[in-house]
Structure formats: structure tokens, C-alpha cells
TORLOKOL-324475 format. One record per residue: residue number from 1; residue in three letters; y, z, x of N, C-alpha, C in turn. Coordinates in nm, 4 decimals, always signed. Layout:
# residues N
<pt><i>NUM</i><aa>ALA</aa><n_py>Y</n_py><n_pz>Z</n_pz><n_px>X</n_px><ca_py>Y</ca_py><ca_pz>Z</ca_pz><ca_px>X</ca_px><c_py>Y</c_py><c_pz>Z</c_pz><c_px>X</c_px></pt>
...
***
This chain:
# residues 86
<pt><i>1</i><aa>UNK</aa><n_py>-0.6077</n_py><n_pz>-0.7468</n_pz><n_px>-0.8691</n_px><ca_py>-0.4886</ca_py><ca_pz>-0.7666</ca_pz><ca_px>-0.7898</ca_px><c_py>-0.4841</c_py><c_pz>-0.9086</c_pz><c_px>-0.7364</c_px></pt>
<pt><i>2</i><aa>UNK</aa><n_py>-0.3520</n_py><n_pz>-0.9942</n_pz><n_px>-0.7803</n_px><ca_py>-0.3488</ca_py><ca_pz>-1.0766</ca_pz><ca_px>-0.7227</ca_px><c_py>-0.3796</c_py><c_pz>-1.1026</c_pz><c_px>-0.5508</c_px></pt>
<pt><i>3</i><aa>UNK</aa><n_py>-0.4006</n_py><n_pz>-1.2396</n_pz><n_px>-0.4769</n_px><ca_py>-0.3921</ca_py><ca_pz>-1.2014</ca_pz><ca_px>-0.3105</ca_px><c_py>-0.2863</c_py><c_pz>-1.2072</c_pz><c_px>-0.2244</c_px></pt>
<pt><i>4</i><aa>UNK</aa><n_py>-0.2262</n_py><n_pz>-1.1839</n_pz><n_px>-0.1945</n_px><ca_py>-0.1446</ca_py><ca_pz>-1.1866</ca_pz><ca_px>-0.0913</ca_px><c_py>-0.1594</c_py><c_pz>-1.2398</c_pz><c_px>+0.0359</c_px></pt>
<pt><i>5</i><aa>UNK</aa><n_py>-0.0822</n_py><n_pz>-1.3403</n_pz><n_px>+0.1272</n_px><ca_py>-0.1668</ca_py><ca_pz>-1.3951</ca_pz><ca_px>+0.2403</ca_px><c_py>-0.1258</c_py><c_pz>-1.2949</c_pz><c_px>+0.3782</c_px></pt>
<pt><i>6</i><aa>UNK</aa><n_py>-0.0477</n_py><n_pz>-1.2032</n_pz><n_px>+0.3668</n_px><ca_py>-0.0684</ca_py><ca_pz>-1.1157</ca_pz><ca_px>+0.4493</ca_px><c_py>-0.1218</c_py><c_pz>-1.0084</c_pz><c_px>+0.4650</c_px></pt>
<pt><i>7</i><aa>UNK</aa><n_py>-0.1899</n_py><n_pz>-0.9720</n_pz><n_px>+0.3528</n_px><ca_py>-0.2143</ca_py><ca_pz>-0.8308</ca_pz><ca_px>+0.3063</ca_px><c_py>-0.3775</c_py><c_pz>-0.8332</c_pz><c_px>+0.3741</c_px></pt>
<pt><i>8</i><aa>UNK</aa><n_py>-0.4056</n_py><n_pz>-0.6805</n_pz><n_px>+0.4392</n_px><ca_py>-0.5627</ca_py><ca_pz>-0.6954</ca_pz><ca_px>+0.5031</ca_px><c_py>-0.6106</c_py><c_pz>-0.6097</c_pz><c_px>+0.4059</c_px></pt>
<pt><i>9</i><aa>UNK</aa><n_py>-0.7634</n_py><n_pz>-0.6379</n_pz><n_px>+0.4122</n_px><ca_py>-0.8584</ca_py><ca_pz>-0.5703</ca_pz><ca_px>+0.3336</ca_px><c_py>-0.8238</c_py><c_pz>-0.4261</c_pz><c_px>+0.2756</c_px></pt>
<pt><i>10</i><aa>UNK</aa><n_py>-0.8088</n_py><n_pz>-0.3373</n_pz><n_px>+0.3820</n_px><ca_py>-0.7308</ca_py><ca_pz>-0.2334</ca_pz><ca_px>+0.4135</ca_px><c_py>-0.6065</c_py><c_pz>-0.2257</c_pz><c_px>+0.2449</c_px></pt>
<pt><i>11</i><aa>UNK</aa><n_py>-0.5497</n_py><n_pz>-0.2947</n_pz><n_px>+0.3056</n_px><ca_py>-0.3884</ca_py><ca_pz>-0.2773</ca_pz><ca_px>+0.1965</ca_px><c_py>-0.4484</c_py><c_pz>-0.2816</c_pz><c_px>+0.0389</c_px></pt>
<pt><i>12</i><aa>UNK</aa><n_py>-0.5132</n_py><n_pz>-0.3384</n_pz><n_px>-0.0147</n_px><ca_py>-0.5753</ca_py><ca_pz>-0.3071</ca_pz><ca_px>-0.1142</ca_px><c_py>-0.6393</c_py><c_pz>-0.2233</c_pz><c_px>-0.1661</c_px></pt>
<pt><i>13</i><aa>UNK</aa><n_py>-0.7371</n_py><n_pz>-0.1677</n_pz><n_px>-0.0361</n_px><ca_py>-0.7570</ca_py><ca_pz>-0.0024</ca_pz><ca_px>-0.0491</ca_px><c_py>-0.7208</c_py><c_pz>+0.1024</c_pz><c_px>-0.0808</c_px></pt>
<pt><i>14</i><aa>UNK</aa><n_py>-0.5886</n_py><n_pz>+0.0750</n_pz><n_px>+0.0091</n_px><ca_py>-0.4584</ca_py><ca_pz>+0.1530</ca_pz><ca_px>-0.0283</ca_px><c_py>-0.3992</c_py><c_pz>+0.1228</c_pz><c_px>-0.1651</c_px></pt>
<pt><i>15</i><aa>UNK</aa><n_py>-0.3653</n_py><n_pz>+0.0265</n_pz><n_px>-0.2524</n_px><ca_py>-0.3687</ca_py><ca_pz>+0.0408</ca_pz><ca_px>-0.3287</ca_px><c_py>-0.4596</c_py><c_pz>+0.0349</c_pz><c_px>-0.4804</c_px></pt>
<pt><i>16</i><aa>UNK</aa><n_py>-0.5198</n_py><n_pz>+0.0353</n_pz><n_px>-0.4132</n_px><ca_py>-0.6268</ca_py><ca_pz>+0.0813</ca_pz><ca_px>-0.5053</ca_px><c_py>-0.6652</c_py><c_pz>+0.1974</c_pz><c_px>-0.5139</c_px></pt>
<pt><i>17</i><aa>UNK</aa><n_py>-0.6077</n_py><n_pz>+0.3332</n_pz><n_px>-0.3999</n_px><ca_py>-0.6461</ca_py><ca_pz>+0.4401</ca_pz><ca_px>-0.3833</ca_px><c_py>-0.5402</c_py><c_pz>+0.5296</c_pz><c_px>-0.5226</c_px></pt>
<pt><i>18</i><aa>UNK</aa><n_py>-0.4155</n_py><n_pz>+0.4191</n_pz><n_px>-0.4824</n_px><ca_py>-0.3047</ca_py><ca_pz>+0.4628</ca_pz><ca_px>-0.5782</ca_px><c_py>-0.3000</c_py><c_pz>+0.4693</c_pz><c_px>-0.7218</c_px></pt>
<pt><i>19</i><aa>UNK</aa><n_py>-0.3591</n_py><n_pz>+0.3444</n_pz><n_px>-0.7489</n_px><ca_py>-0.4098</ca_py><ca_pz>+0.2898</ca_pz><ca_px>-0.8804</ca_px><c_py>-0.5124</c_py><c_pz>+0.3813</c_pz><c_px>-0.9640</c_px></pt>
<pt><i>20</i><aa>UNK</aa><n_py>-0.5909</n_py><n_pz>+0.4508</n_pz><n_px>-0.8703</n_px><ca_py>-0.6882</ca_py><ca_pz>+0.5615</ca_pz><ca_px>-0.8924</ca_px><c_py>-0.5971</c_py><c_pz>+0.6957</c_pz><c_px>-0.9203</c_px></pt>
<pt><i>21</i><aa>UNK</aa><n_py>-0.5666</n_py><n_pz>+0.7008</n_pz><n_px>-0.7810</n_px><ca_py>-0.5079</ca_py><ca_pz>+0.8642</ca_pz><ca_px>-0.7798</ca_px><c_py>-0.3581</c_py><c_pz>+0.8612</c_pz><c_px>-0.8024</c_px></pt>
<pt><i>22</i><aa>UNK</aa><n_py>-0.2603</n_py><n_pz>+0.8426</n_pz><n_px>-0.8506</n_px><ca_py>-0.1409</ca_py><ca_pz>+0.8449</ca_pz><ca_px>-0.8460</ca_px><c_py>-0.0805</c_py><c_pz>+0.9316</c_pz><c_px>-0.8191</c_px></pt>
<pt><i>23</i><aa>UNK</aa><n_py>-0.0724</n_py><n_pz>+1.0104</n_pz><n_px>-0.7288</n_px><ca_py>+0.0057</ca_py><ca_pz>+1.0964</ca_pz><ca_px>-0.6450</ca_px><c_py>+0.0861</c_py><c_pz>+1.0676</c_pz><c_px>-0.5083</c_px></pt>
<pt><i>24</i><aa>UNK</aa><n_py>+0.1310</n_py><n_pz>+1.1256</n_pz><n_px>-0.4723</n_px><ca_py>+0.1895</ca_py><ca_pz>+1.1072</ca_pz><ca_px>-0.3494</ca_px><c_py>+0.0677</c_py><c_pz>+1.2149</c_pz><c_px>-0.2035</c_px></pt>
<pt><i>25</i><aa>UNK</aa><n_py>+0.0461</n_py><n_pz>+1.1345</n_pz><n_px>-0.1173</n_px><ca_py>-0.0224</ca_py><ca_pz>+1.1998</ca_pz><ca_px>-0.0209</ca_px><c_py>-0.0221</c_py><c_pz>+1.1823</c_pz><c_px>+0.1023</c_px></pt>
<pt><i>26</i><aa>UNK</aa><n_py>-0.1094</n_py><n_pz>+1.2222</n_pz><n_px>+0.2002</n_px><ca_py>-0.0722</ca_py><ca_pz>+1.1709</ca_pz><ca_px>+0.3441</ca_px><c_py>-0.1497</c_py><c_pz>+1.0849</c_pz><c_px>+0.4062</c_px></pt>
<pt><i>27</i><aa>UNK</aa><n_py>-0.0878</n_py><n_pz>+0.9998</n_pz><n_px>+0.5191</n_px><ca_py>-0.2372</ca_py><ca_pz>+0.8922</ca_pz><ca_px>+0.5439</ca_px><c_py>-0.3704</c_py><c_pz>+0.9726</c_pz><c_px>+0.5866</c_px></pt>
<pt><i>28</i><aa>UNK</aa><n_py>-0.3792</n_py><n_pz>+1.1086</n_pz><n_px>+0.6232</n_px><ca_py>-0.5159</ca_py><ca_pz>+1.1565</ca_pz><ca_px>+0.5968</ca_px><c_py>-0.5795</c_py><c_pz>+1.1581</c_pz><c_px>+0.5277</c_px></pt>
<pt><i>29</i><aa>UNK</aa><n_py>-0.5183</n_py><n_pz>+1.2114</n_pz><n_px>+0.3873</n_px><ca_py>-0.5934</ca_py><ca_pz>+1.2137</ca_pz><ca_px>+0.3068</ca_px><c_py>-0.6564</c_py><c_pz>+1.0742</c_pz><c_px>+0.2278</c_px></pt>
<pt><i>30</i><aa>UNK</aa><n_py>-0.5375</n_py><n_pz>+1.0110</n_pz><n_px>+0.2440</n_px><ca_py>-0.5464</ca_py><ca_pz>+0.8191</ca_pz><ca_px>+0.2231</ca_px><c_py>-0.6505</c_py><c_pz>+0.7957</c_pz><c_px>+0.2862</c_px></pt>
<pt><i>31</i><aa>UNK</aa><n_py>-0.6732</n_py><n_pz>+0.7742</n_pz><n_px>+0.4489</n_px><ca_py>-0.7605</ca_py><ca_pz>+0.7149</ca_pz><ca_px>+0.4640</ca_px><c_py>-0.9074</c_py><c_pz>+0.7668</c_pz><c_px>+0.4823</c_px></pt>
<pt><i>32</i><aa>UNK</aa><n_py>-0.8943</n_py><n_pz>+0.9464</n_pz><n_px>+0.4590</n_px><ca_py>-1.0080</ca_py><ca_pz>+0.9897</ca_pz><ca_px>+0.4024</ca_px><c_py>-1.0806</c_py><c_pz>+0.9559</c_pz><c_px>+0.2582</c_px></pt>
<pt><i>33</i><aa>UNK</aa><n_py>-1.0075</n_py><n_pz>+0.9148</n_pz><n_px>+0.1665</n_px><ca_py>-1.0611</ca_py><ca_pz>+0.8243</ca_pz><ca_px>+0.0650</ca_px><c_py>-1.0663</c_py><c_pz>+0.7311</c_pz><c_px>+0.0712</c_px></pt>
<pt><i>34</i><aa>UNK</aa><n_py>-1.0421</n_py><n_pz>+0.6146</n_pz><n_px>+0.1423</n_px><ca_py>-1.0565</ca_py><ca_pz>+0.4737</ca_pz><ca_px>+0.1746</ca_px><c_py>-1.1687</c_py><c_pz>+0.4770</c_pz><c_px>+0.2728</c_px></pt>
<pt><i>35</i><aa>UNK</aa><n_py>-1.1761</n_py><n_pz>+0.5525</n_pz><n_px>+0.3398</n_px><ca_py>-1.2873</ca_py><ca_pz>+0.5188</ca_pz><ca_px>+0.4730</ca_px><c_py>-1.2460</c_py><c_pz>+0.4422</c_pz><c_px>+0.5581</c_px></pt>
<pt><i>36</i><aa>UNK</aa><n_py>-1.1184</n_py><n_pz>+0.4687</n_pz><n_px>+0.6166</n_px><ca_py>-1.0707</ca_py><ca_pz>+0.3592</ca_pz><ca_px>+0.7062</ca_px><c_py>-1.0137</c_py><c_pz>+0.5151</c_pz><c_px>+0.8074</c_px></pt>
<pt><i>37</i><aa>UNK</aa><n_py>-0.9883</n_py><n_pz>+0.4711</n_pz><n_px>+0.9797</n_px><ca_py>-0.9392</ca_py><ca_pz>+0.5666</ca_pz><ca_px>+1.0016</ca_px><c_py>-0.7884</c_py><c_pz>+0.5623</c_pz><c_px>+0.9869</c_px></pt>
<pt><i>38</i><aa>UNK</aa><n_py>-0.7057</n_py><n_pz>+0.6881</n_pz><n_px>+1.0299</n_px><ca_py>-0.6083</ca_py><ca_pz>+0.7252</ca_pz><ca_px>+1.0151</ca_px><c_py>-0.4889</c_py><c_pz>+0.6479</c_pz><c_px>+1.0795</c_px></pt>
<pt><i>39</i><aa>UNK</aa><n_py>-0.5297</n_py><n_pz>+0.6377</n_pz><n_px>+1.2171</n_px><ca_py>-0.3812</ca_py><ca_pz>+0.4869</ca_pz><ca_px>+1.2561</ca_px><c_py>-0.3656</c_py><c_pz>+0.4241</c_pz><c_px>+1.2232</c_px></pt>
<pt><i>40</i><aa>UNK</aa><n_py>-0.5178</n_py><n_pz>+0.3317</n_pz><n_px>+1.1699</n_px><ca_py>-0.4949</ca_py><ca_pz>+0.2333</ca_pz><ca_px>+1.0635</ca_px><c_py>-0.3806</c_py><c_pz>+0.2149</c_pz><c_px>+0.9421</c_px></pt>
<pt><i>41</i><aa>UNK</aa><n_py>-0.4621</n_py><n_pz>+0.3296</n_pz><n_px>+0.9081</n_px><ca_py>-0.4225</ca_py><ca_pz>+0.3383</ca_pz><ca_px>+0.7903</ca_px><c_py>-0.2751</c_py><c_pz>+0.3816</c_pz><c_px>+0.7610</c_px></pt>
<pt><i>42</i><aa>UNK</aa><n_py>-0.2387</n_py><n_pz>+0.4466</n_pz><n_px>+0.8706</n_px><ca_py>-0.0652</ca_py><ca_pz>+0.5100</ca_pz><ca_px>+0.8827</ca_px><c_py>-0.0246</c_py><c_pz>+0.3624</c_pz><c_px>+0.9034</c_px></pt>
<pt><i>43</i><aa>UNK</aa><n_py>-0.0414</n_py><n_pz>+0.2795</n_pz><n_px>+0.9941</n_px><ca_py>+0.0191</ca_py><ca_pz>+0.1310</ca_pz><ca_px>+1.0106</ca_px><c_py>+0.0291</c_py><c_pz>+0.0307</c_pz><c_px>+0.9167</c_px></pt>
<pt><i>44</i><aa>UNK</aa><n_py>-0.0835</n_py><n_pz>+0.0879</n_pz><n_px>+0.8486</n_px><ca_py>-0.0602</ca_py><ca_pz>-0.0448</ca_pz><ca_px>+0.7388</ca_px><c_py>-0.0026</c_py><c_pz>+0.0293</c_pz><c_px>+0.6067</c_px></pt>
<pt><i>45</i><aa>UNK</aa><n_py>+0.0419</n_py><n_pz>+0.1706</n_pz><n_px>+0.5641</n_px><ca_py>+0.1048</ca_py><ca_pz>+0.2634</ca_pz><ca_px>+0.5321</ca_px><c_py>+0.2451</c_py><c_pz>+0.2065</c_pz><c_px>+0.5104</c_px></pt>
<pt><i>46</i><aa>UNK</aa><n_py>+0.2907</n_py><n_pz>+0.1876</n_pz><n_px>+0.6365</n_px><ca_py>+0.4395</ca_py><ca_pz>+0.1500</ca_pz><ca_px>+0.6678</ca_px><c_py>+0.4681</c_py><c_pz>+0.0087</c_pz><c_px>+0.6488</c_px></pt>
<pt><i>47</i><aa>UNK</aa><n_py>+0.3758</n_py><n_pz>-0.0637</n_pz><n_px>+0.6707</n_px><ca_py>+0.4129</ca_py><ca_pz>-0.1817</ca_pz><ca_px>+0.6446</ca_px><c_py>+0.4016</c_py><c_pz>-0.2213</c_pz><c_px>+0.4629</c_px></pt>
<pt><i>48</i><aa>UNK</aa><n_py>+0.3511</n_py><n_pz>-0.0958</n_pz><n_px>+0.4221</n_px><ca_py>+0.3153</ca_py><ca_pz>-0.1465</ca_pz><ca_px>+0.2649</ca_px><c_py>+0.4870</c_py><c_pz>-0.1052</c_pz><c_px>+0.2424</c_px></pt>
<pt><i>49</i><aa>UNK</aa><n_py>+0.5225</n_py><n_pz>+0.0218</n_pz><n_px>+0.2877</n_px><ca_py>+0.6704</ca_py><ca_pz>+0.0893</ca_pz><ca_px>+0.2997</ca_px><c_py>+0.8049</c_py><c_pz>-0.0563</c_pz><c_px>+0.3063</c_px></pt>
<pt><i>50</i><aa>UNK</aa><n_py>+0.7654</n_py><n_pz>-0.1069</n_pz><n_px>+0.4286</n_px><ca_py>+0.8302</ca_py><ca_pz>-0.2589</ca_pz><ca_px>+0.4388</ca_px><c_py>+0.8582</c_py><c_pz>-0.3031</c_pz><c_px>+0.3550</c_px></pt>
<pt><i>51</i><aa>UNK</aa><n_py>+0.7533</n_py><n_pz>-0.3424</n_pz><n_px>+0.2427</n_px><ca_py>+0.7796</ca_py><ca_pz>-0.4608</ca_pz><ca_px>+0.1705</ca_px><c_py>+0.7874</c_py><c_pz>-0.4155</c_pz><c_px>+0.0298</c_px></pt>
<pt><i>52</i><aa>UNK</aa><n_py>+0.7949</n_py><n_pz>-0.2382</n_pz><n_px>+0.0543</n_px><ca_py>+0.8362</ca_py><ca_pz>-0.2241</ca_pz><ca_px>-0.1019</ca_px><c_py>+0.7360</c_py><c_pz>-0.2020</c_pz><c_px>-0.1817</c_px></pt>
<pt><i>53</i><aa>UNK</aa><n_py>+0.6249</n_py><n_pz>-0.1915</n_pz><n_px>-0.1489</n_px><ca_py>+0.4931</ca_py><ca_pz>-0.1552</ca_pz><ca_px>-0.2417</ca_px><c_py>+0.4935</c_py><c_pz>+0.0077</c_pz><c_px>-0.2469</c_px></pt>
<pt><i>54</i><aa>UNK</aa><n_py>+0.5133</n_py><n_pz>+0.0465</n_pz><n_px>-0.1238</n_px><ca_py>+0.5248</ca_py><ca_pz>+0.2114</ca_pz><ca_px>-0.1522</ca_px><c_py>+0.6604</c_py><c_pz>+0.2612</c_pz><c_px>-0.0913</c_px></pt>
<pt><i>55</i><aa>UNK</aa><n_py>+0.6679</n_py><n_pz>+0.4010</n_pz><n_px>-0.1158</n_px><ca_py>+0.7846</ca_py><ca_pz>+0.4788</ca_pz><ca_px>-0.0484</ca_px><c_py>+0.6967</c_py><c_pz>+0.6372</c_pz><c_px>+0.0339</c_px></pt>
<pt><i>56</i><aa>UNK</aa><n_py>+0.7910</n_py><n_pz>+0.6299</n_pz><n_px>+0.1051</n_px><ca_py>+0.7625</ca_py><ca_pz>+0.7297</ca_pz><ca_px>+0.2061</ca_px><c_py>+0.8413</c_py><c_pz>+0.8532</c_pz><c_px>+0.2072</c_px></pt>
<pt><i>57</i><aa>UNK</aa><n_py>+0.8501</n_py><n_pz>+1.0011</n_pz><n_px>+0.1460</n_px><ca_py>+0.8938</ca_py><ca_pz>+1.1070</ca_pz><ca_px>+0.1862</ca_px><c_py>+0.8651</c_py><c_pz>+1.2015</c_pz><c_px>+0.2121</c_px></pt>
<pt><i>58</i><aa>UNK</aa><n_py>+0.9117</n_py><n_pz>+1.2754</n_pz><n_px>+0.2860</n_px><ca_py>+0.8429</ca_py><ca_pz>+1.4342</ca_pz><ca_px>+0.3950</ca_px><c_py>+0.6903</c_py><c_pz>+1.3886</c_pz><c_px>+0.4240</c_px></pt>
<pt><i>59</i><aa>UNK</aa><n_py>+0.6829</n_py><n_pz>+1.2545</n_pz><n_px>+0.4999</n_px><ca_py>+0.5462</ca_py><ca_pz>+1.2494</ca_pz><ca_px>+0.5175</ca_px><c_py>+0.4644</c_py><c_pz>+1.2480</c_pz><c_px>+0.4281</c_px></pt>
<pt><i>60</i><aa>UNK</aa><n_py>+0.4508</n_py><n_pz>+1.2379</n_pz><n_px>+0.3003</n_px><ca_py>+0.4029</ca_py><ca_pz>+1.1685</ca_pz><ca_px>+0.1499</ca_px><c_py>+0.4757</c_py><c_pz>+1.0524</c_pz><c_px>+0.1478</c_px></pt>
<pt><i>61</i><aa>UNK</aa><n_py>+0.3289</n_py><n_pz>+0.9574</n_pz><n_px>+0.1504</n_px><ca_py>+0.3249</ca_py><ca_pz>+0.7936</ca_pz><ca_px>+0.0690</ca_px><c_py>+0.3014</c_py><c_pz>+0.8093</c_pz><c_px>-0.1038</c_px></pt>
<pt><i>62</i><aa>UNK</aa><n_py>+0.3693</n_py><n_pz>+0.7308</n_pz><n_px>-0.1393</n_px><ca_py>+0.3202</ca_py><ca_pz>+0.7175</ca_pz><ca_px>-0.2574</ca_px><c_py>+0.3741</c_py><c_pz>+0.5733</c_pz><c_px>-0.3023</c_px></pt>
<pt><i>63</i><aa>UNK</aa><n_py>+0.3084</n_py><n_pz>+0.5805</n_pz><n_px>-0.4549</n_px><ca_py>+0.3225</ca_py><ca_pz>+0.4072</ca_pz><ca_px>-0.4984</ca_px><c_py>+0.5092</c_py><c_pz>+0.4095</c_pz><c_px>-0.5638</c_px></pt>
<pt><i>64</i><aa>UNK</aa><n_py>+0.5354</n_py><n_pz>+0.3153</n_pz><n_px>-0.5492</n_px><ca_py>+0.7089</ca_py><ca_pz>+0.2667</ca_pz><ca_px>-0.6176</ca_px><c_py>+0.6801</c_py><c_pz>+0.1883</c_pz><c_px>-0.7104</c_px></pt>
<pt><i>65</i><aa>UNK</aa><n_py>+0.8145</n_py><n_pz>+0.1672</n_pz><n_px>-0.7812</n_px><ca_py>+0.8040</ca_py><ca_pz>+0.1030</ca_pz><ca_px>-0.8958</ca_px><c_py>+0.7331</c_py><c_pz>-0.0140</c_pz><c_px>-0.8682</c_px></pt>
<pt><i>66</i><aa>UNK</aa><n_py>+0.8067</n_py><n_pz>-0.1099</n_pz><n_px>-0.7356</n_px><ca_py>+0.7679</ca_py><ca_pz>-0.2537</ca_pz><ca_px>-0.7387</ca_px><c_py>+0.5809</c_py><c_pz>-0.2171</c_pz><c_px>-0.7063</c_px></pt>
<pt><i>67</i><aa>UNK</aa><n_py>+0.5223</n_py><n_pz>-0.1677</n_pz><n_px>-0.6147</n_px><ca_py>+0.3849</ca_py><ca_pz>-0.1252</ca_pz><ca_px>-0.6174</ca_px><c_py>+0.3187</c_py><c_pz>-0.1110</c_pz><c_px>-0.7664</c_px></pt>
<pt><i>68</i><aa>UNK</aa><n_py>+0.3481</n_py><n_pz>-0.0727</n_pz><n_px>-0.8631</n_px><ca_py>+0.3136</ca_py><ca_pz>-0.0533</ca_pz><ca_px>-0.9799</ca_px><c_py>+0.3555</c_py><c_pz>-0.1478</c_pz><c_px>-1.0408</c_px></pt>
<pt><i>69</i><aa>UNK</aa><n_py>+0.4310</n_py><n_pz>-0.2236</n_pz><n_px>-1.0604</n_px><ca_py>+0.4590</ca_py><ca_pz>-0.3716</ca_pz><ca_px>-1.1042</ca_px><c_py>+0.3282</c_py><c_pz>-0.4493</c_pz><c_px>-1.0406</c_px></pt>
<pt><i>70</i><aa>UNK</aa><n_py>+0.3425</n_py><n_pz>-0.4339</n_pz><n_px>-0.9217</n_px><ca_py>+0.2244</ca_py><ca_pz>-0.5803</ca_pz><ca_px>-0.8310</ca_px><c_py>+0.0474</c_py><c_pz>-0.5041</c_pz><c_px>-0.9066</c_px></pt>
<pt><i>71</i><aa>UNK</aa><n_py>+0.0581</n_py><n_pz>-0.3672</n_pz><n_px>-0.9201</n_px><ca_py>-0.0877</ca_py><ca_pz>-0.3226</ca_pz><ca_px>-0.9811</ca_px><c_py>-0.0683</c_py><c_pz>-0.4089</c_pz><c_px>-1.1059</c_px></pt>
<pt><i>72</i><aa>UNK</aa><n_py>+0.0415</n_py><n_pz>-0.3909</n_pz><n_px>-1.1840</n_px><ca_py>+0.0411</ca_py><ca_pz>-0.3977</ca_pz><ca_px>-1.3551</ca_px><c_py>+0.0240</c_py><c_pz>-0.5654</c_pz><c_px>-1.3534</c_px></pt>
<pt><i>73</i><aa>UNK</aa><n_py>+0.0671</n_py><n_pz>-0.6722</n_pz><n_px>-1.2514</n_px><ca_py>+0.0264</ca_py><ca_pz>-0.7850</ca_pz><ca_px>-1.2488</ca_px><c_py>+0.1735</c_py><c_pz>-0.8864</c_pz><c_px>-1.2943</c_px></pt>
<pt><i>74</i><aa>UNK</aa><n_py>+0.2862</n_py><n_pz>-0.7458</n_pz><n_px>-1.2840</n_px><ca_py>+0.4504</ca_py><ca_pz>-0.7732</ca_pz><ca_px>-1.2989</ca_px><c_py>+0.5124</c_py><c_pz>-0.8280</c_pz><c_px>-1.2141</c_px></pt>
<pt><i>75</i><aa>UNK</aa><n_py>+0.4669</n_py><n_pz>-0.8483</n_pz><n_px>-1.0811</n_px><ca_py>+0.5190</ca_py><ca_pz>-0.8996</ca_pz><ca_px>-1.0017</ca_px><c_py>+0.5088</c_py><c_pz>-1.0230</c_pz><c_px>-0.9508</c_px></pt>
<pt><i>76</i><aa>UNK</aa><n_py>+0.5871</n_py><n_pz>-1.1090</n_pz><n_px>-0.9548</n_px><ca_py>+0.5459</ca_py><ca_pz>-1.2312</ca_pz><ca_px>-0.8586</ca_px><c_py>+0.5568</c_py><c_pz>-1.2001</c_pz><c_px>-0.7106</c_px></pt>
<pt><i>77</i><aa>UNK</aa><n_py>+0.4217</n_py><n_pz>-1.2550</n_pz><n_px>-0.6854</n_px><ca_py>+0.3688</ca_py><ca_pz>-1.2102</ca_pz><ca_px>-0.5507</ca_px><c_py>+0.4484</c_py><c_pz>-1.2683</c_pz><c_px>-0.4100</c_px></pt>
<pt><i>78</i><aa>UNK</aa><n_py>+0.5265</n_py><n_pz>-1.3979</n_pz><n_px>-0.4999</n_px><ca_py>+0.5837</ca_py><ca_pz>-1.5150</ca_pz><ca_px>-0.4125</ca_px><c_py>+0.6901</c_py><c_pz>-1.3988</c_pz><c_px>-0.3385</c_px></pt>
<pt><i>79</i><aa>UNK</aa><n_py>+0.7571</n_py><n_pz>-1.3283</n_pz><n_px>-0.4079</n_px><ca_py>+0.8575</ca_py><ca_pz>-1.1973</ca_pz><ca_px>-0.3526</ca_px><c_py>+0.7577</c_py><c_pz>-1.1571</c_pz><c_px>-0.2352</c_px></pt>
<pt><i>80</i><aa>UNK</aa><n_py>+0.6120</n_py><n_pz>-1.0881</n_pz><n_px>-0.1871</n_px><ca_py>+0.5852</ca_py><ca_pz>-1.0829</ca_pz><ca_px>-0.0982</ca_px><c_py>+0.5163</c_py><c_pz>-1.1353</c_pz><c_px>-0.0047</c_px></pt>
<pt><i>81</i><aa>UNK</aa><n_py>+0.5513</n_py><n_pz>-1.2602</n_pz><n_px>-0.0041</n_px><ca_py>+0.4444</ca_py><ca_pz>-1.3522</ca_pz><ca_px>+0.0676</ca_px><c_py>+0.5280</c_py><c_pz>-1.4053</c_pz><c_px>+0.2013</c_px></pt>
<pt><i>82</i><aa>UNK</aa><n_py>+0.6338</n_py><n_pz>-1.2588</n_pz><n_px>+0.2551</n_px><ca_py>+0.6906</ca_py><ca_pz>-1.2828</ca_pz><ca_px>+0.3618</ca_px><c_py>+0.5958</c_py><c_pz>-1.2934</c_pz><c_px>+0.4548</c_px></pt>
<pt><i>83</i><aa>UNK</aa><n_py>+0.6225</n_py><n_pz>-1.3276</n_pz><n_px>+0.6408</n_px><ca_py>+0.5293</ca_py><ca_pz>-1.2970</ca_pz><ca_px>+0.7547</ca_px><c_py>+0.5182</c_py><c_pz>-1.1804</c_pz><c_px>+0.7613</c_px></pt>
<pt><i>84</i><aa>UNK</aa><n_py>+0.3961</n_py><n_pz>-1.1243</n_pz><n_px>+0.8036</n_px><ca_py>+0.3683</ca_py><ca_pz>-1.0168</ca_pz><ca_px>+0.8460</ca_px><c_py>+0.3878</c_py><c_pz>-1.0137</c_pz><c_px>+0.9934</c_px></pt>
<pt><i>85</i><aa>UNK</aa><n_py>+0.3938</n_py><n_pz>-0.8622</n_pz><n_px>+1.0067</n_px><ca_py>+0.4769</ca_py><ca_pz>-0.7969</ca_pz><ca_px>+1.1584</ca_px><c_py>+0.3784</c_py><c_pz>-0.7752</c_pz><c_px>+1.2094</c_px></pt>
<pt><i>86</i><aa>UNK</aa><n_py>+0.2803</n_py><n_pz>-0.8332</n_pz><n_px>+1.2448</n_px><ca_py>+0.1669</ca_py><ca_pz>-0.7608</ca_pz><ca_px>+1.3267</ca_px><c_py>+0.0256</c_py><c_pz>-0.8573</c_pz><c_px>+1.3114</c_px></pt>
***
């Protein structure tokens, strides 16, 4: 995965959890496979939601097209190299 200058350790996890498991799930179970805890991981969840790497419904995250583009190495990253909110 390319780097991103906002993206934390964390966000890669996350997608890398995706990249692994491709399903849709909840940040429990997310950050029970990442090893990160759960607020964390819901926060940086939403902010992946933000910028379009994932989508969010009935409380299932899962990866989106553009997320699977930035795995497949389709994306120019320059698209997310907005400021981060936090």
C-alpha cells in the first residue's frame, strides 16, 4: 500500500483487515482482528468512511470500490492526501 500522509498505523490495519477478509463487519470485530481497541478503531472507521475508502451500513463497515482501487494500487493517492480531522 502506497503511504498516505494522514493515514495512522491503525488505517492500514484496517485495511489490510479488508484486503484479508472481505466482508462487511463491525468495529468489534475489526478491531478484534487488528488488536487495536474499539473507539479507536470506530474513529478511524469513519474517517476511512470520509474519504471514501470504506462505506458504512446498519452498522457494517466494509471496503468500496475506491478502497479496493487504493488496495489494487488504482488509485492516485494525491485524491487522498486531504487534512485530516483529528
Amino acid at each position: 500500500m502506497e503511504r498516505i500522509s494522514w493515514f495512522r498505523p491503525i488505517d492500514y490495519e484496517i485495511l489490510s483487515y479488508f484486503e484479508t477478509c472481505d466482508m462487511a463487519a463491525t468495529p468489534k470485530v475489526i478491531a478484534t482482528n487488528i488488536d487495536y481497541d474499539r473507539q479507536y478503531t470506530q474513529k478511524r472507521l469513519v474517517r476511512l468512511v470520509e474519504a471514501g475508502l470504506l462505506v458504512r451500513e446498519s452498522g457494517l463497515y466494509a471496503l468500496s470500490e475506491r478502497g479496493r482501487a487504493y488496495l489494487d494500487g488504482d488509485l492516485d493517492v494525491s485524491e487522498l492526501s486531504s487534512s485530516d480531522t483529528d
